[in-house]
LOVO-972330 format. One line per 10 residues: number of its first residue (from 0); their letters; for each residue x, y, z of C-alpha. Coordinates in Angstrom, 3 decimals, decimal comma. Layout:
BEGIN
NUM = A = X:Y:Z ~ ...;
This chain:
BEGIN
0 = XXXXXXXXXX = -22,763:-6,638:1,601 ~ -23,982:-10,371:2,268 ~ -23,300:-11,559:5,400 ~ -22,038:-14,683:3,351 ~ -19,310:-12,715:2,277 ~ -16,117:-12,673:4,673 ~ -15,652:-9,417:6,068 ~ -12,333:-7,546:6,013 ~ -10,084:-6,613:2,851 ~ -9,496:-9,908:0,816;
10 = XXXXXXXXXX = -6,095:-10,703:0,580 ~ -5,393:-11,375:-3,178 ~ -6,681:-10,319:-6,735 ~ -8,603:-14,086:-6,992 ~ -10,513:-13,669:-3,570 ~ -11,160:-10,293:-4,238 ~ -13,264:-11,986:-7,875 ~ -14,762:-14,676:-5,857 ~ -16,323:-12,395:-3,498 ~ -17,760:-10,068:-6,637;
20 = XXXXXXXXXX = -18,913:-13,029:-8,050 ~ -20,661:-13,364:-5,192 ~ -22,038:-10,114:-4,789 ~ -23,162:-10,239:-8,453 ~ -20,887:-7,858:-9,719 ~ -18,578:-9,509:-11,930 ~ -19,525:-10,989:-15,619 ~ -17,777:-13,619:-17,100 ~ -17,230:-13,387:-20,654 ~ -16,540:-17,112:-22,085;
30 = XXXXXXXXXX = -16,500:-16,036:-26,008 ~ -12,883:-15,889:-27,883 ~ -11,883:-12,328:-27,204 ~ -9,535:-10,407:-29,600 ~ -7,289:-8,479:-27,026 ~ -5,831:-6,635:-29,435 ~ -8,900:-5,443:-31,012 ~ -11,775:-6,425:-28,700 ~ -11,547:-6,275:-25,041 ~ -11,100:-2,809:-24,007;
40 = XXXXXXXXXX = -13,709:-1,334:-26,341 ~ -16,134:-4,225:-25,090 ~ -15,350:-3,187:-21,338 ~ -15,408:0,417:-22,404 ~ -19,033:0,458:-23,442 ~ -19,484:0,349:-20,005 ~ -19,142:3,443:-18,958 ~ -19,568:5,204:-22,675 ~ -22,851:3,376:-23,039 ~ -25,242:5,622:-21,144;
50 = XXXXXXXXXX = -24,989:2,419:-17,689 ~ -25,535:4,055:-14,279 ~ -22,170:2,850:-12,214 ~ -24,237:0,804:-10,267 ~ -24,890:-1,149:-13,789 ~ -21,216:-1,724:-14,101 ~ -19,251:-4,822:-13,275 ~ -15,828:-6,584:-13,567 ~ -15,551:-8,397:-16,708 ~ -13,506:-11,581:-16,906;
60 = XXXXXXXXXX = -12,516:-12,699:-19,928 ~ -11,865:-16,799:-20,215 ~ -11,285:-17,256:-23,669 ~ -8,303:-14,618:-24,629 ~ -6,830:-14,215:-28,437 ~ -4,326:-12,571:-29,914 ~ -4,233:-10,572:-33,151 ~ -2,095:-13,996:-35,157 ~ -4,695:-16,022:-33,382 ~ -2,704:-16,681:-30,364;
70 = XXXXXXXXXX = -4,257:-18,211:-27,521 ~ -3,619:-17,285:-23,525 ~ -4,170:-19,587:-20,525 ~ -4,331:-16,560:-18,186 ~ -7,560:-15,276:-18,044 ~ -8,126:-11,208:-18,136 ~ -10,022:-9,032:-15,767 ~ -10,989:-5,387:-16,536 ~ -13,144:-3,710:-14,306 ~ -12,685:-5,803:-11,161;
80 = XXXXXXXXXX = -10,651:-2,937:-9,299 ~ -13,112:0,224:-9,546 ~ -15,826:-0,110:-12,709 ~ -17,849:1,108:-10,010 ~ -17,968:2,613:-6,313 ~ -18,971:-0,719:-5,466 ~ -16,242:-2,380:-6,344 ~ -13,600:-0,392:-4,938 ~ -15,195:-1,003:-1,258 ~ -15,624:-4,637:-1,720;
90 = XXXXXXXXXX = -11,676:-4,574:-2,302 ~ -11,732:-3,293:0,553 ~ -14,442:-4,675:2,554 ~ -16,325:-2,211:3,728 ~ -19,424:-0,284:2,694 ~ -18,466:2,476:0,132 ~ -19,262:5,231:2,453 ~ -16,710:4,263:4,593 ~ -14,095:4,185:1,949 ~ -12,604:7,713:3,111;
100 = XXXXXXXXXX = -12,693:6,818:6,576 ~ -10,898:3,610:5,678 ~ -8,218:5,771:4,034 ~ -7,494:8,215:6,497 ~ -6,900:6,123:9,026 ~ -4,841:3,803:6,911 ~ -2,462:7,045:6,566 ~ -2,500:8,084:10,409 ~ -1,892:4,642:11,130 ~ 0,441:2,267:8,419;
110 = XXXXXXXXXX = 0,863:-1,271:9,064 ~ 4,402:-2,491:8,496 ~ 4,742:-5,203:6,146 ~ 6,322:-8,443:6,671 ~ 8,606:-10,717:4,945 ~ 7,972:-14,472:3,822 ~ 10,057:-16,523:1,886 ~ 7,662:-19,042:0,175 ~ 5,791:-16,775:-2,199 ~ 2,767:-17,360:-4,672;
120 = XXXXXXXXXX = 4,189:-14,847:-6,992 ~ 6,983:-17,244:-7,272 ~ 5,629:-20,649:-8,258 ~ 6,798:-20,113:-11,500 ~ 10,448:-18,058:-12,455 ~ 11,276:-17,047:-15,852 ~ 14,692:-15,663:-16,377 ~ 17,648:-15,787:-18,906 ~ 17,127:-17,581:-22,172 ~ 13,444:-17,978:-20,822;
130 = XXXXXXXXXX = 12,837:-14,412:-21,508 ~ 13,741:-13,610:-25,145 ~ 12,233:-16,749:-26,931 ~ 9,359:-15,317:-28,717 ~ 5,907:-16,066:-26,951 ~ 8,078:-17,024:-23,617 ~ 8,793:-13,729:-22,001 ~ 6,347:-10,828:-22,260 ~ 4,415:-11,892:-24,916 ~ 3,136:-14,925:-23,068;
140 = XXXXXXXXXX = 1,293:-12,230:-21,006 ~ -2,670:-11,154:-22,274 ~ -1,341:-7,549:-22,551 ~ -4,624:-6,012:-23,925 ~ -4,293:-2,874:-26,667 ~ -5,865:-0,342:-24,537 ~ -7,387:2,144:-27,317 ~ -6,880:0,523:-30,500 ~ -6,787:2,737:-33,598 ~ -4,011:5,035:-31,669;
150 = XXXXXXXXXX = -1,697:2,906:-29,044 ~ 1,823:1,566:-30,284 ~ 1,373:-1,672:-28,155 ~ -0,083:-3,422:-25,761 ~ 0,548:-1,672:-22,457 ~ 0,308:-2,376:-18,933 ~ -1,370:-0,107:-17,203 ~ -2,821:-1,809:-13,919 ~ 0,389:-1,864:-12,561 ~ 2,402:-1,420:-8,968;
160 = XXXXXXXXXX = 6,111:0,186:-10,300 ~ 8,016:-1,352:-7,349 ~ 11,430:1,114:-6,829 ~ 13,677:1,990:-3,512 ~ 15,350:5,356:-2,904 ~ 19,326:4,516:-3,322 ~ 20,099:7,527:-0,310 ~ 17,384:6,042:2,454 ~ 16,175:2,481:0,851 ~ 12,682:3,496:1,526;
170 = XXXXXXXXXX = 10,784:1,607:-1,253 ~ 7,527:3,865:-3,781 ~ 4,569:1,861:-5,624 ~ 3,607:4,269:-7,921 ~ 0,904:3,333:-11,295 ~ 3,035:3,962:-14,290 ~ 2,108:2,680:-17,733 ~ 4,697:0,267:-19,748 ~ 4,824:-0,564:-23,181 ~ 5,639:-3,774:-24,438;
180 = XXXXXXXXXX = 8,769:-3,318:-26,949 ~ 10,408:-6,841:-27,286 ~ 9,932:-10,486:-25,232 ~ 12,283:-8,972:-22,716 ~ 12,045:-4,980:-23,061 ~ 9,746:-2,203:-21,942 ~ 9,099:1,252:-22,541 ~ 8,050:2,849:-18,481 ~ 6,750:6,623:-18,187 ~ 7,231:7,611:-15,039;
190 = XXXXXXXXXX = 5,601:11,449:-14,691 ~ 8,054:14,258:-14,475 ~ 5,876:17,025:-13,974 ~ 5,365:19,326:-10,965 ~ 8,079:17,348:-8,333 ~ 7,941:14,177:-9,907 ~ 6,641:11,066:-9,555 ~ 8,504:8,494:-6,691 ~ 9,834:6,235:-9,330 ~ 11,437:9,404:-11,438;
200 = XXXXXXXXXX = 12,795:11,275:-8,237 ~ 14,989:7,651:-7,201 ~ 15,745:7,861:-11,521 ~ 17,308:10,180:-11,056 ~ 19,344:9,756:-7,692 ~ 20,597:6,207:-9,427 ~ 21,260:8,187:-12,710 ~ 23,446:10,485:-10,453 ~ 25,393:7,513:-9,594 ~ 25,577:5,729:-12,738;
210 = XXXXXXXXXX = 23,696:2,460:-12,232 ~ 20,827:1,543:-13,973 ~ 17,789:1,596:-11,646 ~ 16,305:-1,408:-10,598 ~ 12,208:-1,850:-10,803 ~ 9,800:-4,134:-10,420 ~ 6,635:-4,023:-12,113 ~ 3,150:-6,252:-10,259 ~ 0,239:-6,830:-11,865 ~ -2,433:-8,052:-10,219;
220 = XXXXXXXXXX = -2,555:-8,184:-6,085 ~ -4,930:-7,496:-3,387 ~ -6,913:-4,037:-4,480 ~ -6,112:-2,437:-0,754 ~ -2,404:-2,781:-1,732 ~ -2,777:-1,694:-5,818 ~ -4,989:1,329:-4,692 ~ -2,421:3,089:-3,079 ~ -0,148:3,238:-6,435 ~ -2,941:6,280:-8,066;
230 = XXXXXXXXXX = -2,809:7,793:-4,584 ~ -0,610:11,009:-4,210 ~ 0,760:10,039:-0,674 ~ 4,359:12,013:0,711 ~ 7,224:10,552:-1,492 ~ 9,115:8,735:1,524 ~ 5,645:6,533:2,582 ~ 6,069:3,305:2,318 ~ 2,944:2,502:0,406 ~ 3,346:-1,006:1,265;
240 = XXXXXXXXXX = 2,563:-0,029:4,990 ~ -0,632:2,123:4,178 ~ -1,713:-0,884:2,512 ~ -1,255:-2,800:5,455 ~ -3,525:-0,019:7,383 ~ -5,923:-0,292:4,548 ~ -6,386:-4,123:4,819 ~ -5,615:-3,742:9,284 ~ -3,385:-6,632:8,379 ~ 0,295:-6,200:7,799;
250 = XXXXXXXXXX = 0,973:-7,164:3,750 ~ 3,384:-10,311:2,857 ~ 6,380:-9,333:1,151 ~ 8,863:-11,300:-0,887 ~ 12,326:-10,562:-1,854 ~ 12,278:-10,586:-5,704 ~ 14,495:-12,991:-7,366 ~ 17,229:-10,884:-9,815 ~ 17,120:-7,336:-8,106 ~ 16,796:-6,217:-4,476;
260 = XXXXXXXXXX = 13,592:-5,474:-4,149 ~ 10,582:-6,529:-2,231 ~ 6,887:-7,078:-3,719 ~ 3,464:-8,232:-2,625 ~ 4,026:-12,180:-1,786 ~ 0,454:-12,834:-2,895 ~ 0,752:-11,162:-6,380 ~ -0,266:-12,721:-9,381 ~ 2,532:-11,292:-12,192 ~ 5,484:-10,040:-10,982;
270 = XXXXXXXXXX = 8,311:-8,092:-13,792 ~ 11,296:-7,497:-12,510 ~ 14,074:-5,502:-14,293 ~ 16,518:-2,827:-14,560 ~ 15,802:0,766:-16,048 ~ 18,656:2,348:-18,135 ~ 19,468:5,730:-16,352 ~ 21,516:6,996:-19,371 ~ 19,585:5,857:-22,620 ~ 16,081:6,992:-22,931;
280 = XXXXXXXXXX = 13,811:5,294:-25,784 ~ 10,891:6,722:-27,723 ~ 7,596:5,611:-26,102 ~ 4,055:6,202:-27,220 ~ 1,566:6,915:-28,662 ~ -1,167:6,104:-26,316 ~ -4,584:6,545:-24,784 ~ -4,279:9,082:-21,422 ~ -6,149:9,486:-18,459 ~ -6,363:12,856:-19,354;
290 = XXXXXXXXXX = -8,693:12,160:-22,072 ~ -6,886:12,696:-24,916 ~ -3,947:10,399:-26,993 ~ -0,211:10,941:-25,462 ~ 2,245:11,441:-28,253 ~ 5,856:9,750:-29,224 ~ 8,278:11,023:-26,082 ~ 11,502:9,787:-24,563 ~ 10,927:7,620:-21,822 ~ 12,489:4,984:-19,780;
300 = XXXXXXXXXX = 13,717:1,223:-21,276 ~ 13,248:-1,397:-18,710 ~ 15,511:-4,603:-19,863 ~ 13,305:-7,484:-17,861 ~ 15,386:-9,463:-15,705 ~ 13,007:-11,985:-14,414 ~ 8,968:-12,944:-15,142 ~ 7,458:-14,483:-11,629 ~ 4,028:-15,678:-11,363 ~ 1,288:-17,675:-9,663;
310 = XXXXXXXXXX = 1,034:-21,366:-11,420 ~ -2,559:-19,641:-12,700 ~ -2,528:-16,460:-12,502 ~ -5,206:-13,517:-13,524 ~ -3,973:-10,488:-15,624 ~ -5,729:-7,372:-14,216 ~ -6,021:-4,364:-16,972 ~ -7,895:-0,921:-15,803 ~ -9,972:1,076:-18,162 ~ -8,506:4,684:-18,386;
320 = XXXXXXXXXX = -8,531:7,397:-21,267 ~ -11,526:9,206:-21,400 ~ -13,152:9,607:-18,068 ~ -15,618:8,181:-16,479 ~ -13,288:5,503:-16,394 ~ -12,136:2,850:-14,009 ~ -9,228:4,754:-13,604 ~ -11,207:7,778:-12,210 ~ -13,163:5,900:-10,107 ~ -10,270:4,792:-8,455;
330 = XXXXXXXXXX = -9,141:8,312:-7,927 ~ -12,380:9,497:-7,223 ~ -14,190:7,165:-3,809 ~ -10,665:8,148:-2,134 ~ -10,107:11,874:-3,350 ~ -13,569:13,584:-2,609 ~ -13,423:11,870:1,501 ~ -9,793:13,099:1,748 ~ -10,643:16,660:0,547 ~ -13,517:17,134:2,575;
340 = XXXXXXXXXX = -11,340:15,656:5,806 ~ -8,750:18,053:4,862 ~ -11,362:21,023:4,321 ~ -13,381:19,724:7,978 ~ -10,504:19,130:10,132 ~ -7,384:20,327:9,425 ~ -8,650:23,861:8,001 ~ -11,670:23,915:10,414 ~ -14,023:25,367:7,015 ~ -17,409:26,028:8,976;
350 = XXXXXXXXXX = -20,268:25,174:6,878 ~ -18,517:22,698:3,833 ~ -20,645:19,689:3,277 ~ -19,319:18,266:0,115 ~ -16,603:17,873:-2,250 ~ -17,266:16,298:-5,427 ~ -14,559:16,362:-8,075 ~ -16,038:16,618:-11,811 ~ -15,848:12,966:-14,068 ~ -16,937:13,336:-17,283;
360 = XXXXXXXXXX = -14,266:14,054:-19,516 ~ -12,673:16,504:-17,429 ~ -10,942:13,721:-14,941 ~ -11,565:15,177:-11,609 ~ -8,348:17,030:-11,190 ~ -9,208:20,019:-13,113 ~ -13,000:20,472:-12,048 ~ -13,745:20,757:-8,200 ~ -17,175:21,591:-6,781 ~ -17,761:22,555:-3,062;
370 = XXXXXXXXXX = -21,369:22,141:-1,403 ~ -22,249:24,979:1,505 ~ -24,587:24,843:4,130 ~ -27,119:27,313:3,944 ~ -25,683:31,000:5,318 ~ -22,277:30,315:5,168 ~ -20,510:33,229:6,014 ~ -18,813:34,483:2,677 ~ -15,298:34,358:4,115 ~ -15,448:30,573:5,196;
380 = XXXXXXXXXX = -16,335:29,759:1,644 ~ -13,502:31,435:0,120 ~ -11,339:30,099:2,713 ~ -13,320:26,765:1,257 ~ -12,414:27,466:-2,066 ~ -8,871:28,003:-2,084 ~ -8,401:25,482:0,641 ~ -9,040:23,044:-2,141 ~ -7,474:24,729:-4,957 ~ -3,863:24,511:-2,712;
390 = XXXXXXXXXX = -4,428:20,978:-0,717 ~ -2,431:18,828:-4,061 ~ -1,024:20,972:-6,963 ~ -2,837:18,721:-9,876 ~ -5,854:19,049:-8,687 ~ -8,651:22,851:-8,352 ~ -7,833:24,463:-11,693 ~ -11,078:25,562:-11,529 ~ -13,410:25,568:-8,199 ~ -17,180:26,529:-7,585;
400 = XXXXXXXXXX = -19,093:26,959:-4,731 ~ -22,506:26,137:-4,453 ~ -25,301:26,118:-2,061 ~ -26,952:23,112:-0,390 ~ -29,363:22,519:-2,643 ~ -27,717:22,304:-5,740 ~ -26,790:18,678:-6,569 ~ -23,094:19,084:-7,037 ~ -22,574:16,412:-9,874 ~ -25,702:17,892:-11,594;
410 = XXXXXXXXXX = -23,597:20,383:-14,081 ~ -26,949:21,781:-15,043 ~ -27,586:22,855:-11,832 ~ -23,781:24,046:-11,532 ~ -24,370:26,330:-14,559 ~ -27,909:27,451:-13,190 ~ -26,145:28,430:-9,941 ~ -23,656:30,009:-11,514 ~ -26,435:31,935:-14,128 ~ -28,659:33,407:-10,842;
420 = XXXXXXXXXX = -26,083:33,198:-8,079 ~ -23,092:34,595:-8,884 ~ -21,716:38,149:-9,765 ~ -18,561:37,620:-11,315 ~ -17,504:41,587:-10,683 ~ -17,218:40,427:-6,884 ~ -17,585:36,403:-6,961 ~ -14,718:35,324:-8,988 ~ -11,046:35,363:-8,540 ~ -8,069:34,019:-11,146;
430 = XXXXXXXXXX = -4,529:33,462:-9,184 ~ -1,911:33,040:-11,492 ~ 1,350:30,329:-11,926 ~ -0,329:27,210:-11,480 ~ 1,537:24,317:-13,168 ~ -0,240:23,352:-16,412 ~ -0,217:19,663:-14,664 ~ -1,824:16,531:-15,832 ~ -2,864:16,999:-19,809 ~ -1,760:16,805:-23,536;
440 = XXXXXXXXXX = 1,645:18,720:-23,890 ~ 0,395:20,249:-27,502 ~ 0,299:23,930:-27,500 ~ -0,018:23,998:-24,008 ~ 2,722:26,435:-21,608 ~ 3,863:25,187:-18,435 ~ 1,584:27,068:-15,958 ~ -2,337:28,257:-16,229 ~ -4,320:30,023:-14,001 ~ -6,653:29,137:-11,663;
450 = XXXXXXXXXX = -10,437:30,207:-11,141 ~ -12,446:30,379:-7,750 ~ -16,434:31,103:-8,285 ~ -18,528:31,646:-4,975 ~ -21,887:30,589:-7,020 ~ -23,620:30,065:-3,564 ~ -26,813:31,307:-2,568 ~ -26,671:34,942:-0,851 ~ -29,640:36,435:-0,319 ~ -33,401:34,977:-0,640;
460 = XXXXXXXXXX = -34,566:34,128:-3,858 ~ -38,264:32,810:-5,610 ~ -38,707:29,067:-5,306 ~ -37,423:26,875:-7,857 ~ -40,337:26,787:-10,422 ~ -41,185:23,141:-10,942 ~ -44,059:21,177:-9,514 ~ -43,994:20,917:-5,537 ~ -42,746:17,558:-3,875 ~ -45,720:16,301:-3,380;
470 = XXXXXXXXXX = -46,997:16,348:-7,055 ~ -44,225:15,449:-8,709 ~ -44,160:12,452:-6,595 ~ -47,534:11,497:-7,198 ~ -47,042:12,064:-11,097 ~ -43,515:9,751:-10,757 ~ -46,410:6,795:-9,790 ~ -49,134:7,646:-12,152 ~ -45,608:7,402:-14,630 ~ -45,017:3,804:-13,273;
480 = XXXXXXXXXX = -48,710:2,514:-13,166 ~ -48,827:3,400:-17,296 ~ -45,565:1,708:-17,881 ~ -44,059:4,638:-19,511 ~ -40,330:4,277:-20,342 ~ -38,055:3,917:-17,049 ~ -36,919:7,281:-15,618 ~ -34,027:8,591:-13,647 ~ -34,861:11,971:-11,771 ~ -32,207:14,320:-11,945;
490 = XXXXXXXXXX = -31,965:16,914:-9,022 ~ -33,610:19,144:-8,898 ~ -36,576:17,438:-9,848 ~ -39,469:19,202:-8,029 ~ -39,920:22,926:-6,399 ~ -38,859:23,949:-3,073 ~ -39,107:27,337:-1,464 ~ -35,800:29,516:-1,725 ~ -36,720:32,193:1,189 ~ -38,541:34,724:-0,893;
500 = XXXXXXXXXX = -42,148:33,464:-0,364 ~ -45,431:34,776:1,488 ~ -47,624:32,715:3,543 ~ -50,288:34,054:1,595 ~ -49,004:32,743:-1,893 ~ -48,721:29,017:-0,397 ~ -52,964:29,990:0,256 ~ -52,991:30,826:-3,477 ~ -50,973:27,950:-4,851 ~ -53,303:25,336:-2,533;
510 = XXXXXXXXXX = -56,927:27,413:-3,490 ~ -55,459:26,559:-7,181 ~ -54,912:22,620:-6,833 ~ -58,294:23,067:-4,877 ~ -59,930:24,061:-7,900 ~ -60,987:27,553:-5,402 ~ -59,015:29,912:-8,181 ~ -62,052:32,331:-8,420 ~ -61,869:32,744:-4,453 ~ -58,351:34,366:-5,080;
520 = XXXXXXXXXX = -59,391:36,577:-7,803 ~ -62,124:37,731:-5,692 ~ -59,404:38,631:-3,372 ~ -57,303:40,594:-5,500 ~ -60,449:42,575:-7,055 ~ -60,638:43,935:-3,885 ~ -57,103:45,313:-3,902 ~ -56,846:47,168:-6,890 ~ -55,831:50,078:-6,666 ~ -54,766:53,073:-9,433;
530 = XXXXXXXXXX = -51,441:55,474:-9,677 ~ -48,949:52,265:-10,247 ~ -46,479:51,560:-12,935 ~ -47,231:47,764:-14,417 ~ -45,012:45,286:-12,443 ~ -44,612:47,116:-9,402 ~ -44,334:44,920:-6,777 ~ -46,994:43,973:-4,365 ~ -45,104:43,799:-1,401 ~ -43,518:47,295:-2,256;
540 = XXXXXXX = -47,016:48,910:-2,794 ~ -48,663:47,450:-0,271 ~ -45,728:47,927:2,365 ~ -46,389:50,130:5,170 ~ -45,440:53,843:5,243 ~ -42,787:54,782:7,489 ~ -43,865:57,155:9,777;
């Protein structure tokens, strides 16, 4: 990161752009933009389009439309929380590999927040009458149409769902989508599978005594405080205090201005509102993180009580659905640290090196690989295994175990580990009653299975049979000097001894680059020998007798 840059988490959505301007990460996009019809597929192409994530970058769109031609004065940014590694740790401000470290001491040590009374969020108030005049309450807002062709609305879905426990007033941020329904309604899912979301666990309590459950709904704040809402952190954390111990700083709070609730002073949007405990409303279709379309279901209506904002304000959208997706990379640079912590230190797993949860389509929860030092005993690496099938119930459906020197986010290496190293009489195991979790509802029962693989290495094997190091390298150059179309190695890319090898053969293999082949056939004319099946073994003919 430039030392230009100020160090430390930036304290609001806008200084979080200005520094990725700086850093050359974020593109601004000046052309009229359809949201309706334009701006997520644009921003999608991203990561559909065959871009390394280092190639990806925050798109800002200046020049916002609607599908009746309607024009926005706030400005759109998709992409500026986590289109890549990158910029998920500048929201942060620190390197990326220090993201996990970042977040676990955030957890062992919160920051509380502290109140303010003169708030950004607040420069402008829209309540009452305000609110239901068409254009002047929600649709005013740049909601963008997420996957076009198959949502019912625009939706918000970079959101903080702001809600406080009725029994112990301890407050949950949780990222729930919302779809627009009217100038002053919305339709909120709040996830009721496994134990339930924060947001529909204090639902419920208010729906036990009859009130309607106040909520308020911020979109667009500093990224330390927003990436806590995707986190899965104990229900009765106040998320607002990790945040603080994300940023070392403690976060400004305001008191909202129609319900009792307090939200990030420095936000750009704020919604505030009350949820209907006793009427549910259809909401849906639309575009999951799961990968595939959500269908019609009854969810919660949110009546909006109040629409706060900064006199110019940025509307922050995150690209979900099908992963990789902003939405998994958010997940993602905080999940695979905190699993391996877990797996290193509080389970004391001797030999674990990586975790790497599985992207591509699949959205990390489901796919889990685990990289082993070389001779890990076999019990630490089942101990490994269903370590992180158990740590959070949405995530290890199914886990592998690999060796060292397979490239765990290489699944063709996965599958050749699993092809040569595995023996699925002895190195697999299925454990019933795991919840279904995270997923499309069709056809699908509430609990599945779950599959452990040990796919490591355990016993000596041939080497890999590519090229050694050294001429593959030299090739890569010869490659570059001809101007040959740009490549991207993909590990493994070059041979490497797996145990099984003879000084002797390396002799071969070097007479052979030498051009000195006929000196080794000399040397085997001399060992022939009669009384052998074809393809015995050398070493097993040749062996010593015991005596």
């Amino acid at each position: 990161m430039s030392s230009s840059i100020p160090q430390g988490a930036p304290s609001d959505l806008q200084e979080h752009l200005a520094r990725l301007e700086q850093l050359g990460l974020l593109t601004r996009i000046d052309r009229p933009i359809d949201k309706d019809s334009e701006l997520h597929p644009l921003a999608r192409w991203q990561f559909q389009g065959g871009l390394h994530e280092t190639e990806r970058r925050a798109f800002l769109f200046t020049n916002v439309l609607g599908a009746k031609g309607e024009a926005y004065d706030i400005p759109v940014v998709v992409g500026g929380l986590a289109a890549s590694p990158a910029i998920y740790a500048a929201g942060l401000g620190v390197p990326v590999d220090q993201i996990g470290e970042v977040w676990v001491k955030a957890m062992a040590a919160p920051v509380a927040p502290v109140l303010v009374t003169d708030a950004p969020c607040q420069e402008v108030v829209l309540t009452g009458a305000d609110l239901a005049t068409p254009g002047g309450g929600l649709g005013h807002l740049p909601v963008p149409i997420s996957t076009p062709g198959f949502d019912a609305a625009p939706y918000l879905t970079a959101t903080l769902c702001v809600t406080r426990d009725p029994e112990n007033g301890v407050q949950n941020m949780g990222t729930y989508r919302a779809q627009l329904k009217a100038d002053d309604r919305l339709g909120v899912r709040m996830a009721t599978r496994l134990s339930g979301a924060g947001g529909y666990l204090h639902w419920q309590k208010y729906k036990a005594l009859g009130q309607p459950m106040p909520c308020a709904i911020v979109i667009g704040c500093a990224p330390a405080v927003l990436f806590t809402g995707p986190q899965k952190l104990p229900i009765d954390q106040d998320e607002m205090a990790v945040a603080g111990g994300l940023m070392g700083r403690p976060v400004r709070t305001v008191r909202c201005k129609t319900i009792d609730l307090v939200v990030p002073a420095d936000s750009e949007i704020v919604i505030e509102g009350l949820i209907d405990t006793d009427l549910l409303e259809p909401e849906g279709p639309f575009g999951e993180s799961h990968g595939h379309v959500a269908l019609e279901d009854f969810n919660m209506s949110m009546r909006v009580t109040a629409i706060t904002r900064k006199h110019k304000p940025v509307f922050v959208s995150i690209v979900s659905q099908v992963t990789p997706s902003e939405s998994s990379v958010l997940k993602k640079v905080a999940y695979e640290p905190m699993f391996l912590q877990h797996l290193k230190q509080v389970l004391g797993i001797r030999g674990i090196k990586r975790v790497v949860m599985h992207e591509p389509l699949t959205n990390l929860r489901k796919v889990i690989f685990l990289q082993f030092a070389k001779g890990t005993p076999k019990p630490e690496v089942w101990r490994g295994l269903q370590g992180a099938a158990t740590l959070q119930a949405q995530c290890g459906k199914l886990v592998i175990a690999v060796s060292e020197d397979i490239n765990p986010e290489n699944a063709d290496a996965i599958f050749w580990s699993l092809a040569y190293r595995s023996d699925f009489s002895e190195d697999l195991l299925v454990t019933p009653y795991r919840s279904s979790g995270h997923g499309p509802k069709s056809g699908r029962g509430a609990l599945e299975g779950t599959l452990l693989i040990d796919a490591t290495l355990k016993h000596e094997m041939p080497p890999l049979a590519l090229p050694a190091e050294q001429y593959m390298t030299k090739a890569k150059a010869i490659w570059e000097e001809l101007d040959l179309p740009r490549i991207a190695p993909q590990s493994p890319w070059h041979g490497y001894e797996l145990g099984d090898w003879a000084p002797e053969w390396t002799g071969f293999a070097d007479a052979a680059v030498a051009g000195d082949w006929r000196a080794t056939g000399d040397q085997t004319f001399a060992r022939r020998r009669g009384g052998l099946k074809p393809e015995t073994p050398v070493r097993a003919a040749e062996a010593p007798k015991k005596t």
